[in-house]
C-alpha positions in Angstrom: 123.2 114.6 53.9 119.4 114.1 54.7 117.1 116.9 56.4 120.5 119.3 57.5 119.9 120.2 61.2 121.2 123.4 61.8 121.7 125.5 65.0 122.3 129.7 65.7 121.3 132.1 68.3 117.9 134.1 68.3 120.0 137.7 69.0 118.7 140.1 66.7 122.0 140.3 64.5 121.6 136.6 63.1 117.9 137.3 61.8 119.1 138.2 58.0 121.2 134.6 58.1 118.3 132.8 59.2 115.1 134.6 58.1 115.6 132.2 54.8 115.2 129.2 56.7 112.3 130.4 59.1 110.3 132.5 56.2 112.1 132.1 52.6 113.1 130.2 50.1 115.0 128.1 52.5 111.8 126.9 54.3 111.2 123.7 55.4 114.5 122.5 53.4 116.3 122.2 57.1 115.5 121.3 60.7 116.7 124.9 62.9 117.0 125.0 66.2 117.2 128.4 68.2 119.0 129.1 71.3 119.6 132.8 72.7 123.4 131.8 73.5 125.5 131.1 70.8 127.4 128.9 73.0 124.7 126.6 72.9 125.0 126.1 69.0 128.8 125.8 69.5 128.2 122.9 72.2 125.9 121.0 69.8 128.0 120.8 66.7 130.5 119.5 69.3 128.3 116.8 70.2 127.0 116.2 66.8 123.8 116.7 67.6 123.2 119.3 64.5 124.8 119.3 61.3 126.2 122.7 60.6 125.6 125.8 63.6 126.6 129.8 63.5 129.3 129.7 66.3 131.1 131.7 68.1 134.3 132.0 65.9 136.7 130.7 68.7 135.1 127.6 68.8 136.8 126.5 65.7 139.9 126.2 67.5 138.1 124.5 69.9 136.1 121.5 68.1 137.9 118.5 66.2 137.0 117.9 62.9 135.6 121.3 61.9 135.2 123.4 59.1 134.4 127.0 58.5 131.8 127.6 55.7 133.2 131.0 54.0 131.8 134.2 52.5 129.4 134.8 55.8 129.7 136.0 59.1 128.6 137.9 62.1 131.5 140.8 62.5 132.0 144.2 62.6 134.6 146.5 60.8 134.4 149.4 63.2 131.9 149.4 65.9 129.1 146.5 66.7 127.4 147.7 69.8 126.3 144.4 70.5 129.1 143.4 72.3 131.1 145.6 75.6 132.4 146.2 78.4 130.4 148.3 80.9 131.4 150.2 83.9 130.2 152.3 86.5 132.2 155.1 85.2 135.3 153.6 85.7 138.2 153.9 82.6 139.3 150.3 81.7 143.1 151.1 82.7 140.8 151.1 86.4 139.4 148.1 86.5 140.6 145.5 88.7 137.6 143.0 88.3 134.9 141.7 85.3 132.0 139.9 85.5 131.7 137.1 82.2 128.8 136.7 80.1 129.9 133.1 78.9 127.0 133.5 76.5 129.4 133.8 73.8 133.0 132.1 74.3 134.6 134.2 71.6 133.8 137.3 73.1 135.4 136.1 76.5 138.8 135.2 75.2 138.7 138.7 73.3 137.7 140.7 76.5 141.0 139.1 78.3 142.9 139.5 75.2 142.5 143.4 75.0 143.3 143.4 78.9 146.6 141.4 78.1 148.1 142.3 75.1 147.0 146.0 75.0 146.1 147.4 78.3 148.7 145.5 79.5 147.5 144.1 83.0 145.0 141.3 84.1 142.1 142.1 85.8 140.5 139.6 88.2 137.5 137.7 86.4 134.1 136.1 87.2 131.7 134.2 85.5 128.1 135.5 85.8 124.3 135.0 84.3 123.4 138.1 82.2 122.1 140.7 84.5 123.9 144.0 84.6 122.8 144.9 88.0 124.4 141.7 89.7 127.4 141.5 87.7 128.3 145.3 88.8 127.5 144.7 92.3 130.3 141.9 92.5 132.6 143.7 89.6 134.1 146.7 88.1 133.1 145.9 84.7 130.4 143.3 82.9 131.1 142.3 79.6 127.5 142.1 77.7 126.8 140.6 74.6 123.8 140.3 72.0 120.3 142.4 72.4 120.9 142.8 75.9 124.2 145.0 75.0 122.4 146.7 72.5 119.9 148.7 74.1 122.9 150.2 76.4 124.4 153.9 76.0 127.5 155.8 76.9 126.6 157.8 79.9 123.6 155.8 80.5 122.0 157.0 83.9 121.1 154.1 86.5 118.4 154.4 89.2 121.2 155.4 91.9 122.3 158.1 89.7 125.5 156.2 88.4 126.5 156.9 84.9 127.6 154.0 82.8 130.3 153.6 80.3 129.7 151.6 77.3 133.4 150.3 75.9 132.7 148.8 72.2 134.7 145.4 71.9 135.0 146.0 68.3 136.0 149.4 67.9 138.7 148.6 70.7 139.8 146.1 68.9 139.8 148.3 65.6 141.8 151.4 67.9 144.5 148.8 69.0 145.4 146.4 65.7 143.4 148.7 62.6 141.4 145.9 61.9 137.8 144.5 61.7 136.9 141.7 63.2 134.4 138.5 63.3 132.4 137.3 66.1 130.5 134.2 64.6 130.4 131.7 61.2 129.0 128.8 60.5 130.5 125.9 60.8 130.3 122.5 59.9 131.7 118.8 60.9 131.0 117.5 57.1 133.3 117.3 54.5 130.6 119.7 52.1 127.8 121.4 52.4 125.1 122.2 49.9 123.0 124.9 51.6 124.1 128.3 50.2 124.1 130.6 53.3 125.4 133.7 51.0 122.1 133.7 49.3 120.1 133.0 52.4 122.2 136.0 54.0 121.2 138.0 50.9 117.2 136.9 51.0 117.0 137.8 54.3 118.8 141.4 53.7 116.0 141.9 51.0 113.6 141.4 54.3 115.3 143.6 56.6 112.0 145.5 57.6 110.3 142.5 58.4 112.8 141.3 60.5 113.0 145.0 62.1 108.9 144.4 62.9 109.5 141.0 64.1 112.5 142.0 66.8 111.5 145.8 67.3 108.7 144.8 70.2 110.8 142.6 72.4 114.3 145.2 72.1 113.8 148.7 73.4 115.5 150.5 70.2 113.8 152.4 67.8 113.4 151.3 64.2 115.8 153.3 62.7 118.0 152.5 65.0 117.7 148.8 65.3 117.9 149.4 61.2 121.3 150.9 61.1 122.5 148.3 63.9 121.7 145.1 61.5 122.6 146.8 57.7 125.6 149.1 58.9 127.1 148.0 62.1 127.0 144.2 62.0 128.6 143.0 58.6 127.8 139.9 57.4 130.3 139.4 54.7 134.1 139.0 55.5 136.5 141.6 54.0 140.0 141.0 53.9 140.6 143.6 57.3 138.0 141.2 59.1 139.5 138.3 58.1 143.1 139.2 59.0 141.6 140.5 62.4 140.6 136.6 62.9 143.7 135.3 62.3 145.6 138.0 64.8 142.8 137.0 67.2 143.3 133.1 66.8 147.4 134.1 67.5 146.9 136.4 70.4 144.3 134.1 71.6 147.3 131.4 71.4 150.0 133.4 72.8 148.1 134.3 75.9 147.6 130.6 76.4 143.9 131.0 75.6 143.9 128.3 73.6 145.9 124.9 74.0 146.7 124.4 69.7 146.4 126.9 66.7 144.7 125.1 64.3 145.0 126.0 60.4 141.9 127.2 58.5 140.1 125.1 56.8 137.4 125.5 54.9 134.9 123.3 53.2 
């Protein structure tokens, strides 16, 4: 492989897996591109149009002639924050409609997942841009991923007195099947690959406060905060709960019809 073109989100929770490339050892070794939907790194490793991208991990059930590159991930083994379902003080067993951040295809199928196979009804859904306001205006709920999740509360107060509920994808995930569960990996259309993304995970660790300085201005969360967000709830190493989450995720995802196939695993 010449100059690897590689391809991840700009969300806060994938600066320790790319902070190598941008500022470390890993510098100038790769061409990165940057997107703020994951999505968009799914879509061009499906066009071949980089070499290996940090995908939403549905999309490897999605893309022919994919790989998964092991040992790193985006996930969460209790509760990520990053990624919900929000209300206007409705309970979820009372929602009737959600608005779709499609920002993140994974989180989608996941959302209608827990409606299905645990709450046990379908609610009806809507694709919308980002914005919170709009997306409660023509829905019950809003499912929210990345830094604009993250700076939401439980009991949050809105202009018109309303008080939000924040409902943690992960940690409903973990209350329904005891298990953790991923959200991205990186992925690859090659055969091999010779970068080695657990030590670029682990240089960028080492840089965590750097990376807190670099994000802490544009996210309104306080350092400490935004510190216990990236080293305690994201995890970006795959345990065995985590990885047994993605394979009850890839069948659910299946029997729900969700997905057409249910590809094996493979990994490079």
């Amino acid at each position: 492989m010449d100059t690897p073109r590689i391809s991840a989100s700009s969300y806060s929770n994938t600066a320790p897996l790319i902070w190598s490339f941008l500022y470390g050892a890993n510098h100038g070794k790769i061409e990165l591109i940057l997107d703020n939907a994951p999505a968009r790194s799914a879509q061009l490793l499906e066009q071949r149009r980089v070499d290996i991208a940090l995908v939403p991990i549905i999309s490897y059930q999605f893309i022919e002639g994919i790989r998964l590159i092991p040992g790193v991930c985006v996930g969460a083994r209790e509760e990520v924050k990053s990624v919900c379902i929000v209300t206007k003080g409705k309970k979820l067993n009372d929602v009737r409609s959600v608005a779709l951040d499609l920002s993140s295809r994974t989180s989608v199928i996941l959302t209608k997942i827990i409606f299905r196979e645990y709450l046990g009804f379908e609610p009806e859904w809507s694709d919308a841009v980002p914005d919170l306001d709009q997306m409660l205006k023509r829905a019950d709920a809003a499912l929210l991923i990345g830094d604009p999740a993250l700076v939401l509360f439980d009991g949050q107060k809105l202009a018109d007195s309303t008080i939000l509920r924040k409902f943690d994808l992960a940690e409903l995930w973990k209350s329904h099947t005891g298990l953790g569960f991923i959200f991205a990996m990186w992925m690859t259309t090659h055969a091999t690959c010779e970068i080695d993304f657990a030590a670029a995970r682990d240089e960028g660790l080492l840089h965590i406060e750097e990376i807190i300085s670099n994000y802490h201005p544009e996210i309104a969360l306080g350092r400490k905060e935004l510190k216990t967000y990236l080293l305690e709830n994201i995890s970006y190493a795959p345990d065995a709960s985590m990885l047994a989450g993605m394979e009850l995720y890839f069948n659910l995802a299946k029997k729900h019809r969700l997905i057409e196939t249910l590809r094996q695993l493979s990994y490079i």
